[in-house]
N, C-alpha and C positions, 0 to 999 in steps of 0.2 A: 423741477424745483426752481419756485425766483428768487433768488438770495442775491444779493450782491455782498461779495468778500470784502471783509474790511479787515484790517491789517491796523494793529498799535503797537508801539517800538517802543520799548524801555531799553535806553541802553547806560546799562551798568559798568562804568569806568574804575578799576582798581588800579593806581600806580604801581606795585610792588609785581605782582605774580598772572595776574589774571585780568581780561577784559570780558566780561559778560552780556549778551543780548537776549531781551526777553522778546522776542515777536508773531503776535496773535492774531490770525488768520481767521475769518469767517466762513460759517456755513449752515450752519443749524448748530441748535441744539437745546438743555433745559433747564428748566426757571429753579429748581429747587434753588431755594436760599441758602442751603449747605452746600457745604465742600463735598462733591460724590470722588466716592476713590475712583482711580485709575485701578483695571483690571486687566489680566490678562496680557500683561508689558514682555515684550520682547524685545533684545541687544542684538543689533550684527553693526560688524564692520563692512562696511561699503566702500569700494573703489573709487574714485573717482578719476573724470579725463585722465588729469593728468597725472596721475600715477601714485597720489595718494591715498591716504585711509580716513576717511570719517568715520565716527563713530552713532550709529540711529535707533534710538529707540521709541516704540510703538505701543501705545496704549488704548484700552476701549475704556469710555464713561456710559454709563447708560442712566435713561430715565424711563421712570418704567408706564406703560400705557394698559388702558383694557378699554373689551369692546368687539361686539363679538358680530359687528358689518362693517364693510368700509366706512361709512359714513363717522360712526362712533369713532372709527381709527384718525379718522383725518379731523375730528374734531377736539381726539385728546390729544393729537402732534403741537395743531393749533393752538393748545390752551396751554401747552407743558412743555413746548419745544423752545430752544434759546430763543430769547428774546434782545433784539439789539439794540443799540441807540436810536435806531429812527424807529423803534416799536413794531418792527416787522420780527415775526415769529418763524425758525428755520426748525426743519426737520432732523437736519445731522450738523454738527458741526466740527470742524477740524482747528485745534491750537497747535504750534510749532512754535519750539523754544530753538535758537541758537546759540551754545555757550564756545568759547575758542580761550584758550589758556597758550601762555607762551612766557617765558621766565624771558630777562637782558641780560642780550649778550653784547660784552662790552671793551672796547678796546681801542688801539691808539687813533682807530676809524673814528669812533665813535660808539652810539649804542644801537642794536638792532636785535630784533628776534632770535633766538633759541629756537629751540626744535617748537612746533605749534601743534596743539591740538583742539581739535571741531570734535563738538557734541551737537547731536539732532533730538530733542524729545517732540514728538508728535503725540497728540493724544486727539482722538475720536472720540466721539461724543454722536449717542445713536439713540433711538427708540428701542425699548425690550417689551415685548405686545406678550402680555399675559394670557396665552391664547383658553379662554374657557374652553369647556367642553363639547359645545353647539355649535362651536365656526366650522362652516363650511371649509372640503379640501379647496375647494376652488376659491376661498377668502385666503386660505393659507397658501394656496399656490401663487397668489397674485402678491400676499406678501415677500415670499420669498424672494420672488423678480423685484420687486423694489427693492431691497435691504442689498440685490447685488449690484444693482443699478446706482446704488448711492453708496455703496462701498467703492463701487468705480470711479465715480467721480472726487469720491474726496481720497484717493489713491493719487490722483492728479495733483490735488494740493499738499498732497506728501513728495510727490516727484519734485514741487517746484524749490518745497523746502529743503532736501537734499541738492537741489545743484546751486541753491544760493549757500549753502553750506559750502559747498565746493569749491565756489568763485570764489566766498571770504580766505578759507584757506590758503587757495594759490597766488591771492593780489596780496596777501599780508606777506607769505613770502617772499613774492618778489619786491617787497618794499626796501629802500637803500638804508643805508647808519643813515642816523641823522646825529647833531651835536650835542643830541640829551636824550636821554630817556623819556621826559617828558614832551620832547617835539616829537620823538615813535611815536609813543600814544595821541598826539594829536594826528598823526599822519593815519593810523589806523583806525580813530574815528570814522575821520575825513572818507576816509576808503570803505568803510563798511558800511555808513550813510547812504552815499552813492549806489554801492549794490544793494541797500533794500528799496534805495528808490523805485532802480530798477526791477524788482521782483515783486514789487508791489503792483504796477505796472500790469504785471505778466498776470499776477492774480487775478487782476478785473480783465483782462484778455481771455484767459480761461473761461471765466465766468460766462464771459459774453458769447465766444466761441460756440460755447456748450450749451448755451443758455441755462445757465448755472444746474445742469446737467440734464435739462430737458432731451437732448439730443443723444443723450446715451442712455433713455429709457428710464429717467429718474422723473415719474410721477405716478400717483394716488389718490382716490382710486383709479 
């Protein structure tokens, strides 16, 4: 698969309770003009290093294809799979949301964080091949190796999104009072900017790495 990852950061600033990150990861996925649900969402709690709790949830979107040769399969990816800003069409794509909430706590120090909590929404975004009744086991066996092949690799961009989860967690904590509330939150901008610069980074590294998952058996036919 040649995708290259792109990553857009909305980052949602609330003085009071909450700071919120919206950031979207590439990799494939489909042109429907609606909104497709999210199916199939699963919750755990997840460890991290250093000895905290994130919270990750995982969802599948699907677009649905037919076609009953490779050729047809790879030509409904092509015509129905996300489409990005530079007009290149992916086959799967992967969104990751990071939310982090922390009430002020506040005193003769100054103001700093409360207890803090990280949220991971990841959502997949795949092809669903409506297999007629004439495909070949060996069209459907050669599917099935794809679909685990690129489930592999956008498992990747869900690992990357839980340890950038991670880091925000453990740099917001170790962040000092500062003399307002409002200089915290400019501190924890400041600080989570930097970590997605850095994971941003890492995405097109993956990419490259993998060549955006050629190397772990993600192509078709």
């Amino acid at each position: 698969m040649n995708k290259e990852r792109l990553i857009s950061i909305t980052l949602k600033y609330l003085l009071l309770i909450l700071i919120a990150l919206s950031l979207m990861n590439c990799s494939n996925s489909s042109i429907d003009t609606s909104a497709p649900a999210v199916v199939n969402e699963t919750t755990k709690v997840i460890a991290c290093p250093q000895g905290s709790d994130i919270s990750v949830t995982t969802g599948y979107v699907y677009y649905e294809i037919e076609g009953a040769t490779a050729e047809q399969l790879r030509d409904q990816m092509n015509q129905f799979g996300r489409k990005d800003e530079y007009g290149n069409h992916w086959d799967a794509y992967t969104e990751w949301f990071i939310t982090w909430f922390y009430p002020y706590a506040q005193n003769a120090d100054g103001c700093s964080t409360g207890e803090i909590e990280v949220e991971v929404e990841v959502n997949f975004e795949f092809p669903e091949w409506n297999i007629p009744a004439n495909a070949s086991r060996d069209l459907i066996s050669q599917w099935d190796d794809f679909l685990r092949a690129l489930q592999k690799h956008e498992d990747g961009h869900r690992e990357i999104a839980i340890d950038a989860a991670c880091e925000i967690l453990q740099d917001i904590n170790s962040l000092p009072s500062y003399p307002s509330c409002l200089k915290l939150d400019e501190a924890v901008e400041t600080t989570t900017e930097q970590i997605l610069d850095l994971y941003r980074e890492r995405e097109k590294d993956y990419d490259r790495d993998t060549e955006h998952g050629k190397s772990q058996g993600v192509s078709f036919p």
